[in-house]
N, C-alpha and C positions, 0 to 999 in steps of 0.2 A: 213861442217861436220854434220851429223845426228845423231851419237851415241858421246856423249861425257863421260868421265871418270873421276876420281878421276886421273886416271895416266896422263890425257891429261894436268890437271891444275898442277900436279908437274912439268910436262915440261915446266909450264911456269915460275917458282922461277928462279930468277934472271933474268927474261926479261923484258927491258923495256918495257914501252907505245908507243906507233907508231901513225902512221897515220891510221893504219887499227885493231888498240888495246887499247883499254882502260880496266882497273882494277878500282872496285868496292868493298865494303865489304858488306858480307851479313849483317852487321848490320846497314847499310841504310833502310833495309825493315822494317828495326822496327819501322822508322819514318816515318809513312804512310803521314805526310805532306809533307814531302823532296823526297817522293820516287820519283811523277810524274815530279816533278821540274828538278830534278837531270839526272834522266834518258831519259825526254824528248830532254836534251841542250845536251846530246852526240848522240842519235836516229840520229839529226835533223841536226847531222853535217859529221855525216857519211852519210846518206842518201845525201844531199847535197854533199858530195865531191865522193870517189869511193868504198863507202860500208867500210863495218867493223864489229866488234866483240867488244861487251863490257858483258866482264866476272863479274860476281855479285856473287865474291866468293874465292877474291882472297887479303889480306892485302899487302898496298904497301909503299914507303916510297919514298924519295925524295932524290936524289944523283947525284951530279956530275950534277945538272939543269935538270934530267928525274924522272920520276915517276917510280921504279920499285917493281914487285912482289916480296913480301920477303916471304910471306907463306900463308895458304890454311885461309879460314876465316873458325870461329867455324860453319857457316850454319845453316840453318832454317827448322824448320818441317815441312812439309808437310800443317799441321794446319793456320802455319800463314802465310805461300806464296806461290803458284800453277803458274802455267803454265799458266793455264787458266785467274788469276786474276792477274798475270804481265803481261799481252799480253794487257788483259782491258785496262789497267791501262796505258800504255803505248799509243795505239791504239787512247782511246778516249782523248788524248791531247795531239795531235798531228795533225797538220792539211796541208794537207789532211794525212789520213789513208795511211801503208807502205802496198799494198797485198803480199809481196814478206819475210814479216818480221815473224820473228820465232824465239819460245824462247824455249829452251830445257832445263828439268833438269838435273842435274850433281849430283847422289848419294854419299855421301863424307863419311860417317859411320852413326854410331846411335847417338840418343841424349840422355842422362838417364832423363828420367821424376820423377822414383822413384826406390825404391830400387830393382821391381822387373818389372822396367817399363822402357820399352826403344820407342824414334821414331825416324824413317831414318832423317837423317839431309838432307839437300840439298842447293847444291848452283843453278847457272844460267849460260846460255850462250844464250846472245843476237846476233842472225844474222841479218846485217842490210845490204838488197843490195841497188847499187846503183839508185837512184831517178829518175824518167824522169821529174819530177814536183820538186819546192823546198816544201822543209819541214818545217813547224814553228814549234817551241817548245811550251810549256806550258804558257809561259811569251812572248807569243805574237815575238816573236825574230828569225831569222834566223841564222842559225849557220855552219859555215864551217871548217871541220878538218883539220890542217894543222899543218905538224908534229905531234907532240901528244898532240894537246889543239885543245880546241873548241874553234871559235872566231867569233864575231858578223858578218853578211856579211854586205857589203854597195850595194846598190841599184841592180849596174851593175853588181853587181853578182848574184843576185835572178834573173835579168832576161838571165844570159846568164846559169844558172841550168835547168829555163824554155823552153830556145830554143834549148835544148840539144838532143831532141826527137827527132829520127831518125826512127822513127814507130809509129804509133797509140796509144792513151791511152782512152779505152773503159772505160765506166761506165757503169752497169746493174741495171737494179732498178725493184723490186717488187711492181705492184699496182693496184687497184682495177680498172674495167674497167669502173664503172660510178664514179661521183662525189659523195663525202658525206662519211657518216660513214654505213658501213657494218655491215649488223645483221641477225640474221636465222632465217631462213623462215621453221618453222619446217616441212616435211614430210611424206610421210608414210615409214612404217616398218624400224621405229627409225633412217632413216639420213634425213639430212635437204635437204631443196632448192640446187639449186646449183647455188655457185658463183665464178664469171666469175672473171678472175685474165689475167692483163697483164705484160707482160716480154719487157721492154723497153731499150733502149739503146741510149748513145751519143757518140760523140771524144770529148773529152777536146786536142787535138795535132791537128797543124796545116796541119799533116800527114795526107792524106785522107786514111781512111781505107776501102779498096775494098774487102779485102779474110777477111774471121772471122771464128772459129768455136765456137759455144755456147752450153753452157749445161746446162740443170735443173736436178736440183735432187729433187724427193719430195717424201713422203710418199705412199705407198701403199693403205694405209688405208685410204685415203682420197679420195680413185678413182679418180685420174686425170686424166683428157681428155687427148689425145694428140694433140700439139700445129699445127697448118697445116702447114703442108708441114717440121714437123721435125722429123726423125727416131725415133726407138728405139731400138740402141743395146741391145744384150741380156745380160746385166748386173742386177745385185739386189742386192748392197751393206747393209749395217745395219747403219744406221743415228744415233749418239748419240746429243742431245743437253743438255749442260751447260751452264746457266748462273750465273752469280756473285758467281761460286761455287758450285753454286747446282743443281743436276741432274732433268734434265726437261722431257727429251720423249726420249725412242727406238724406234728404226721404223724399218721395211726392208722398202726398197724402190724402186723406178722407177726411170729410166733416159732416156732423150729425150736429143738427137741432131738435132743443125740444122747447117747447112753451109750456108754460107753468101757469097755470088760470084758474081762480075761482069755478066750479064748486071743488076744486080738491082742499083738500087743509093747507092752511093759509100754514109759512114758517113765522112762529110764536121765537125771543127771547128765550134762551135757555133751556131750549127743546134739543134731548139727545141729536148726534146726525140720523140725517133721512137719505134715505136709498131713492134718489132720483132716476138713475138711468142704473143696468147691469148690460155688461157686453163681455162677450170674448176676444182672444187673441190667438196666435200660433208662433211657437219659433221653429228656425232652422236645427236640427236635429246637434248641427253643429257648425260653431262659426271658425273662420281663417283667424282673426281676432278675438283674442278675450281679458277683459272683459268686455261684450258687445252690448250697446246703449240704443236704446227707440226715445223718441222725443213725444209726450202728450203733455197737449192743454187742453186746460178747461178755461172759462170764460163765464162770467156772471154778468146779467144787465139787468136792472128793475128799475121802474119810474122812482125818480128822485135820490138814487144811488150812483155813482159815479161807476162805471163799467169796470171790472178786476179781472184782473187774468192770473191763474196756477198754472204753473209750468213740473213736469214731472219728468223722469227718464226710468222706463223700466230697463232694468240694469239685470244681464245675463252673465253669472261668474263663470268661470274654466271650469268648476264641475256640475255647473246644470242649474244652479239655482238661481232665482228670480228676485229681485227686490226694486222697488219701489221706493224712487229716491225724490224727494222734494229740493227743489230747485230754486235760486235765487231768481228774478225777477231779470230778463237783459239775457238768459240763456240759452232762450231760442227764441229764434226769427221766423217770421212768415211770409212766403216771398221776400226777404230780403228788407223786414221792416217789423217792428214788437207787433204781438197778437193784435192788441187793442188798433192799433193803426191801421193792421190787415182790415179788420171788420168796418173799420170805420172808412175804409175806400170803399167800399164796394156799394 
């Protein structure tokens, strides 16, 4: 589900927990200690079993030996929980990272702040699809849904979660094409040097992937090269990046494809990274702000892998240098919606 309601979480009063349902109260979020704990040990057990939904908004009780929904939680404002900063929050403990995972607000009414002051309350709804990799939780622990609890796994089940891949699992990685640390080389008529930036890729699945298709997204404003031998549709979405909340760069941008096809070498299990695409960049000689942040993703698709997006920000310090920052998953937008949703409109 995409759009969630206030009417969707009444339809859940008097349903129990499932195997594919877990209920939460939004006054978990108030215990920023317990959030990631809490939320990681049901992520990592649906992930691990066949996907599921954990609602963060919904007060439940204990009946007849199941957990059920009795009514709507009071919700949170805006203020003290985002989209943005449960996805973090989630994302970076957890290991590995879900690409496929997305957390939607659910509008539930206002909250009175004062007499003449109201803010939107909100709850959550966690979609967690199913894993090709197992999932650890927060406290180092595997965990598998069964019925409606989450339960430690033993061995032969993490590995048989792992050998469950029936297609490829691409990794994409942003990085510089020499060694070292990156810094500008000022030049004329206010943009820098230009540095050379590779798009690299591996399989983590014993699946050998032969077809791929790949995408860059990168900023306009940065004039990037295009990468040999990859297209460029005629697309120019608007890049938003946030991080920990706060709004970092609008961009329009650029997008390059490339297809990955038989006769080249197929990506083998445990094969170092491979240098798929190399392009360049420029920056501004010097920026009003610093440090100044550009937004890139990458984007993996192969038959029978579920599509993954990397999100990166190359990151400009106050004296010239360059780094390359990997990004939580929820930190940029694509027109105004995740990568994978971008691509999947169009």
């Amino acid at each position: 589900m995409t759009d969630w309601t206030k009417k969707d979480l009444d339809g859940l009063i008097g349903v129990p927990e499932s195997s594919r349902l877990e209920f939460k109260s939004t006054r978990l979020l108030a215990d920023k200690a317990r959030v990631a704990e809490t939320l990681t040990k049901g992520v990592s057990a649906f992930a691990n079993a066949e996907g599921g939904t954990i609602i963060v908004g919904l007060e439940e009780s204990a009946g007849k030996g199941q957990r059920v929904a009795t009514s709507i939680s009071p919700g949170v404002s805006p203020e003290d929980a985002s989209v943005t900063w449960l996805t973090q929050v989630i994302q970076d403990n957890i290991s590995p990272p879900i690409p496929g995972l997305r957390v939607h607000p659910i509008a539930i009414g206002d909250l009175r702040l004062s007499l003449d002051s109201t803010a939107q309350r909100l709850a959550f709804a966690i979609e967690i699809p199913r894993s090709q990799r197992a999932v650890q939780a927060k406290d180092n622990i595997y965990y598998l849904r069964q019925e409606d609890r989450s339960l430690p796994m033993r061995a032969f089940q993490v590995d048989d979660v792992n050998n469950r891949s029936d297609g490829p699992d691409i990794e994409l990685l942003l990085r510089p094409r020499a060694d070292g640390p990156l810094g500008l080389i000022r030049g004329p008529q206010d943009r820098s040097e230009r540095v050379v930036l590779e798009v690299v890729a591996r399989n983590h699945s014993d699946v050998v992937a032969e077809l791929a298709l790949f995408h860059l997204i990168v900023p306009r404003e940065v004039n990037p090269s295009a990468p040999n031998g990859w297209e460029k549709p005629p697309l120019a979405p608007s890049m938003i990046l946030t991080t920990g909340g706060e709004f970092r760069r609008q961009a329009i941008a650029q997008v390059r494809e490339s297809f990955f096809k038989s006769p080249e070498p197929a990506l083998f299990k445990g094969m170092a990274w491979r240098v798929i695409g190399v392009f360049s960049v420029d920056f501004k000689n010097d920026y009003e702000h610093s440090p100044h942040y550009e937004p890139v993703v990458l984007v993996a698709e192969a038959p029978k892998m579920q599509p993954k997006t990397f999100e990166f920000a190359l990151r400009v310090g106050i004296g010239g240098e360059v780094a390359i920052e990997r990004l939580s998953a929820g930190d940029i937008t694509v027109d105004d919606v995740a990568p994978l949703d971008y691509f999947a409109s169009l």
